[in-house]
C-alpha positions in Angstrom: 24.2 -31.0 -18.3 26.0 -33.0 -20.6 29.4 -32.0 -21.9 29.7 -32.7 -26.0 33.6 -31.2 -25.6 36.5 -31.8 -23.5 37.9 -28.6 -21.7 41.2 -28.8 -24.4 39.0 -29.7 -27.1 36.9 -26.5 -26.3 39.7 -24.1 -25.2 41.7 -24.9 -28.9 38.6 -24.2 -30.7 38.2 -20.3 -28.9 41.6 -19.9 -29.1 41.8 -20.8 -33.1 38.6 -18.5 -33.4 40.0 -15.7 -31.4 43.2 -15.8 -33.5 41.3 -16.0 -36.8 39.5 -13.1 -35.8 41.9 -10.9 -35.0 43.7 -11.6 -37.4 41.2 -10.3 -39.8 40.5 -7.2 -37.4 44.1 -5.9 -37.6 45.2 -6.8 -41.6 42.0 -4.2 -42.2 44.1 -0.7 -43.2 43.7 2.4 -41.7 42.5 4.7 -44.6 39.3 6.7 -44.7 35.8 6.3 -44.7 34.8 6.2 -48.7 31.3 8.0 -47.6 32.8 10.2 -45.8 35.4 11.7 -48.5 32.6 11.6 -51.2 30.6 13.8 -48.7 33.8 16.3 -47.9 34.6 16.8 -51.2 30.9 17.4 -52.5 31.0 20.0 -50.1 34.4 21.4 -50.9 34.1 21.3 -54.6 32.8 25.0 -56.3 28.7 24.6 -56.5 28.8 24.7 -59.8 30.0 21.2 -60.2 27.7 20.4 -56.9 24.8 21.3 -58.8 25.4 19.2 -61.6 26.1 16.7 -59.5 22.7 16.6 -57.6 21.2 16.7 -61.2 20.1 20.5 -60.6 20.5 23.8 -62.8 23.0 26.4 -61.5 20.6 29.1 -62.2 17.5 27.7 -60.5 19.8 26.8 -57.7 21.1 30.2 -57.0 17.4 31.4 -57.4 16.2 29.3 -54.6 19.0 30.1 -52.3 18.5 33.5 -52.8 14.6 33.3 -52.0 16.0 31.4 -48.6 18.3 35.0 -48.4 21.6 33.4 -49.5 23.3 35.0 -51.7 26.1 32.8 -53.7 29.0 33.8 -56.6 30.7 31.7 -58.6 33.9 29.3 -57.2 31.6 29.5 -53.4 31.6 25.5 -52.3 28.6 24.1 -50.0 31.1 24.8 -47.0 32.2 27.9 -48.1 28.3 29.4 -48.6 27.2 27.6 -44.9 29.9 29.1 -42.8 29.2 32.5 -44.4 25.7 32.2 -43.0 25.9 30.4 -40.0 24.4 27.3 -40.7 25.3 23.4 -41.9 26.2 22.5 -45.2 23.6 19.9 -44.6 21.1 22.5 -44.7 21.8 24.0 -47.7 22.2 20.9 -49.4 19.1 20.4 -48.5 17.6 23.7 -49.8 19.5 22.7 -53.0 17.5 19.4 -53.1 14.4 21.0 -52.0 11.2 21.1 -55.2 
């Protein structure tokens, strides 16, 4: 097996590319996940503003839910309506997507 680097040659190079890279790791800033605060606050916002938007009527929203037996009132949130029934949010986001 030939060697194409001397051990300094080799060692300088990982070093450089280990200090590179964590120097890129640790300038990164600790703030939150964008997804993940679009996602909270769609689910914390009333469901009117929900609705809109998911690009679906208020109306024909609470109509749905209320053929799935949840009732909602105005100012409720995605959240608000899943805990009062015992299930995820995800769910009824997903009834509220639902044809």
């Amino acid at each position: 097996m030939k060697n194409y680097f001397s051990k300094k040659v080799f060692a300088f190079s990982a070093l450089s590319i280990v200090a590179v890279s964590m120097a890129f790791v640790f300038s990164v800033e600790d703030g939150n996940n964008p997804k993940k605060a679009m996602i909270m606050s769609m689910l914390n916002t009333p469901i009117e503003n929900s609705t809109r938007v998911f690009g679906k009527n208020i109306f024909d929203v609470a109509k749905k839910l209320e053929l799935k037996g949840i009732s909602i009132t105005k100012g409720d949130t995605i959240k608000g309506i899943a805990q009062k029934h015992k299930i995820s949010p995800f769910e009824v986001v997903d009834m509220i997507l639902q044809k």
